[in-house]
C-alpha positions as CSV (number, residue, x, y, z in Angstrom):
1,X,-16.6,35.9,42.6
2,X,-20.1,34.6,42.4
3,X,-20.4,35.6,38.9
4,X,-17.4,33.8,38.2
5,X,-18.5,30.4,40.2
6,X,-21.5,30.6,38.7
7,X,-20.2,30.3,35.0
8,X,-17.3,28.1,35.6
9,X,-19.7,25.3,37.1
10,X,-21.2,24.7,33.4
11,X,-17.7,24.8,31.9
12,X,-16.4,22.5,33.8
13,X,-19.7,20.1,33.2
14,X,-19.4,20.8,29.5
15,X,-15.9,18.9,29.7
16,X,-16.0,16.4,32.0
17,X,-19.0,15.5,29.8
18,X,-17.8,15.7,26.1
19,X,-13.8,14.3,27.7
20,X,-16.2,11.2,28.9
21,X,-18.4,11.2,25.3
22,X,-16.0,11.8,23.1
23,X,-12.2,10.4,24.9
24,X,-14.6,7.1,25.7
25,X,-17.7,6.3,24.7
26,X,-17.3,7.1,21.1
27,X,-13.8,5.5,20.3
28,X,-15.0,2.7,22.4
29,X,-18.5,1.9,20.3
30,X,-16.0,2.4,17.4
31,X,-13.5,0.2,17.9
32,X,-16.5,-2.3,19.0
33,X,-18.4,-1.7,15.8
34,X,-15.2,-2.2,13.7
35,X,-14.4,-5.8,15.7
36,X,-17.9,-6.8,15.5
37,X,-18.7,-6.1,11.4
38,X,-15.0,-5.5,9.8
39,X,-13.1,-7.6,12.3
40,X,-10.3,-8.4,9.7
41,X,-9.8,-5.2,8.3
42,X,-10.1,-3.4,11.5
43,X,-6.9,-5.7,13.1
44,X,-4.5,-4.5,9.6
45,X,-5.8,-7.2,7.2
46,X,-2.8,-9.3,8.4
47,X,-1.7,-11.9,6.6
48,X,-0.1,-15.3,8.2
49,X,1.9,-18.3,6.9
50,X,1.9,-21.0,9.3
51,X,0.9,-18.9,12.0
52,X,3.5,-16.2,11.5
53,X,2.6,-13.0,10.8
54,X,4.0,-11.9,7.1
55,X,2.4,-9.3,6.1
56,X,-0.5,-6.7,5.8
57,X,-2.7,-6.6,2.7
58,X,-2.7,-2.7,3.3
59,X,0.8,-2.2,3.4
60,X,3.3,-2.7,0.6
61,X,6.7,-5.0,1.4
62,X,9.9,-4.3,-0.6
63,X,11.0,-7.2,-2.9
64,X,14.1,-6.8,-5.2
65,X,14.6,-10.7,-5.5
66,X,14.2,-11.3,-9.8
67,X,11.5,-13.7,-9.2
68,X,9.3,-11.3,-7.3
69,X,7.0,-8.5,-8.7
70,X,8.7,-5.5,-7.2
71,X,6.3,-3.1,-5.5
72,X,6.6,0.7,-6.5
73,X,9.2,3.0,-4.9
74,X,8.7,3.8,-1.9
75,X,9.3,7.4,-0.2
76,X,8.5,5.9,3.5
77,X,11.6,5.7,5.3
78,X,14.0,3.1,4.3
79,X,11.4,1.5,1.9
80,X,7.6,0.9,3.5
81,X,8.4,2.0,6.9
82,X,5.0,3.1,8.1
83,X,6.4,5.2,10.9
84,X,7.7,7.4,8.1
85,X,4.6,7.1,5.9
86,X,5.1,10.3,3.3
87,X,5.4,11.0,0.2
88,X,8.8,12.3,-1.3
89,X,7.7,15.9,-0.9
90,X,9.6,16.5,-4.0
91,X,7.7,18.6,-6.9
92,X,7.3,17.1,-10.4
93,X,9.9,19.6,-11.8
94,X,12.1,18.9,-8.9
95,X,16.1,18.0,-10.3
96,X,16.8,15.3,-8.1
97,X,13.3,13.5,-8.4
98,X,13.2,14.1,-12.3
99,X,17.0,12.0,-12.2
100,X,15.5,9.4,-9.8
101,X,13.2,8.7,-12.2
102,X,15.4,8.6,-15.1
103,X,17.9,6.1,-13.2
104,X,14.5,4.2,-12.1
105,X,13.1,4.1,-15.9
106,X,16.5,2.6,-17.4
107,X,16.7,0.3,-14.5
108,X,13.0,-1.3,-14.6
109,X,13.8,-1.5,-18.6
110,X,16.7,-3.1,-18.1
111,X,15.6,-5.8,-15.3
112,X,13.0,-6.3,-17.0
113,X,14.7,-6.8,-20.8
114,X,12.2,-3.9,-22.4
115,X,13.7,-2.1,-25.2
116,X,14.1,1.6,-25.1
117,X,10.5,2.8,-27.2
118,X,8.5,0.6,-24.8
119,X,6.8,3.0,-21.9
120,X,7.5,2.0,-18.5
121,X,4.4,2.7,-16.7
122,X,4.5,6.0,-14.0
123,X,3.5,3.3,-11.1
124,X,6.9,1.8,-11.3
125,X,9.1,4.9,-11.2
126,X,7.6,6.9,-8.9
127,X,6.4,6.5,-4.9
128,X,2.8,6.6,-3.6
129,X,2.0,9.4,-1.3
130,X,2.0,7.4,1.5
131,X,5.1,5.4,0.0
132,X,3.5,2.4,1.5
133,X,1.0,1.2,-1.3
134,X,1.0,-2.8,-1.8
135,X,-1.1,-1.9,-5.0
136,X,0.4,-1.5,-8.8
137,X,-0.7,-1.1,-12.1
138,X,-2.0,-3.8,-14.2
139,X,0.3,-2.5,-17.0
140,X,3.3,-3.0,-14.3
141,X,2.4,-6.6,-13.4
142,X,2.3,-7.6,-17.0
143,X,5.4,-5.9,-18.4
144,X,7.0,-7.9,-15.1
145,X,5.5,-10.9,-16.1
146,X,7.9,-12.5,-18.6
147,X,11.2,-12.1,-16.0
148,X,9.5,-13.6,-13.1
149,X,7.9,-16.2,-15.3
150,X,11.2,-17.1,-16.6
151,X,13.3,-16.8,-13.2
152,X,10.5,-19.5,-12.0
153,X,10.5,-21.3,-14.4
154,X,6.3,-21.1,-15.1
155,X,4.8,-20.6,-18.3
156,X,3.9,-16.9,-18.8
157,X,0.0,-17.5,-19.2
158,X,-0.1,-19.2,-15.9
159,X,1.8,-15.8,-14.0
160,X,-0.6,-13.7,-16.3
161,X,-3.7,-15.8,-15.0
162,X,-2.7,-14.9,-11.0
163,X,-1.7,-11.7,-11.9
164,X,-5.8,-11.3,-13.0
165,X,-6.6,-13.5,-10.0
166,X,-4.9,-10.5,-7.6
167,X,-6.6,-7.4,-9.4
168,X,-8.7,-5.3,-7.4
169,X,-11.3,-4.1,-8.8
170,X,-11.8,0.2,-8.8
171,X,-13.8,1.2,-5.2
172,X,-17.3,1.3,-5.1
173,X,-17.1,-0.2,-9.0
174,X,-16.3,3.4,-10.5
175,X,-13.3,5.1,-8.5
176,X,-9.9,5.2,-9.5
177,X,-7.6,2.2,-11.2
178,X,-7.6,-1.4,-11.0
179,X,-4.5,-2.2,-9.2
180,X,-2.7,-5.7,-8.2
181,X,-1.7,-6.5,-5.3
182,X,2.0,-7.1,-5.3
183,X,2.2,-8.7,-1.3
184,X,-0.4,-11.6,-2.0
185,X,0.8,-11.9,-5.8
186,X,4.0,-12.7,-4.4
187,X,2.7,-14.9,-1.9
188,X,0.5,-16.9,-4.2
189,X,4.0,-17.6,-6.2
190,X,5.5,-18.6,-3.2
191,X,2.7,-20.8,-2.3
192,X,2.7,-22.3,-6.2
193,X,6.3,-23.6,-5.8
C-alpha cells in the first residue's frame, strides 16, 4: 500500500500542476496577450453601424438583394451559420453537388446577364470549407460589377474602384489569392448611397 501511496502522491502533483498551468495560466496570458496587441481581431473583427453590431469581417453574410455582391455558397447551415461551420462533405464527382453546381452556373450567368462561353469563376458556384468565408474572387467581384452598378444606379468604374479598395492582399505577401471582401464591399455601397 506504501508503494502505491508513494507513487500516486507525484501523480496527483503532476495534475493539479499542469490542470492549474495549462486549464489557467496559459489561456489566461493568451487571451491577455490577444486583448493587449490584437485587441480587434481577438473580439471577431466586429463591425458596427451606429453602434449596432452588423457584422464580422471574418465571417461571410448572405445577400441575394440584386444590388448586393452575393458572397459564395455557403455549406454552413442555413447559409453562414457558424454553429454549423462545414464544408458540404460532398466529393467533386459527387451527382448531387456536380447538379448544384450546374443550377448555380446557369443562375449566376443569368443574374448577372453573362452569355453562355463566358466562365463563371469556381468561387461563385461552390462553398468554402468552412462555408463561412466573407472573401471572393476578384474575377467574381468584377463579372458582378455591371448588375450592381446598374441596380444602383453608379457608374461601373466607380463600383470597380471599391471593388479594388476592398481587395486583400495574399497573406504574408505570397500565400494564396487576392480575395474581396464581400461584407465591407457591401457596406461601403451602403454607406455611398
Amino acid at each position: 500500500m506504501r508503494a502505491f501511496i508513494r507513487q500516486l502522491r507525484p501523480a496527483l502533483f503532476a495534475t493539479v500542476v499542469s490542470t492549474v498551468l495549462l486549464g489557467v495560466v496559459y489561456p489566461l496570458v493568451a487571451t491577455g496577450i490577444g486583448q493587449l496587441f490584437f485587441h480587434d481581431k481577438a473580439n471577431g473583427s466586429l463591425i458596427t453601424r451606429d453602434g449596432t453590431v452588423v457584422g464580422s469581417e471574418l465571417i461571410g453574410q448572405t445577400f441575394v438583394a440584386p444590388q448586393y455582391f452575393h458572397s459564395r455558397p455557403s455549406a454552413a447551415g442555413a447559409g453562414y451559420d457558424g454553429s454549423a461551420s462545414s464544408g458540404s462533405n460532398l466529393g467533386p464527382v459527387n451527382p448531387d453537388l456536380l447538379a448544384a453546381v450546374q443550377e448555380r452556373v446557369a443562375a449566376y450567368r443569368e443574374e448577372n446577364g453573362l452569355s453562355a462561353d463566358v466562365l463563371v469563376p469556381v468561387d461563385a458556384v461552390t462553398a468554402s470549407a468552412s462555408g463561412l468565408d466573407p472573401h471572393i474572387s476578384v474575377a467574381n467581384a468584377r463579372l458582378q460589377a455591371a448588375r450592381v452598378a446598374t441596380e444602383r444606379g453608379l457608374d461601373v468604374r466607380v463600383v470597380l474602384g471599391l471593388i479594388d479598395d476592398h481587395t486583400d492582399g495574399r497573406s504574408l505577401g505570397i500565400l494564396g489569392e487576392p480575395g474581396v471582401n464581400v461584407v465591407t464591399l457591401n457596406l461601403a455601397l451602403d454607406d455611398m448611397s
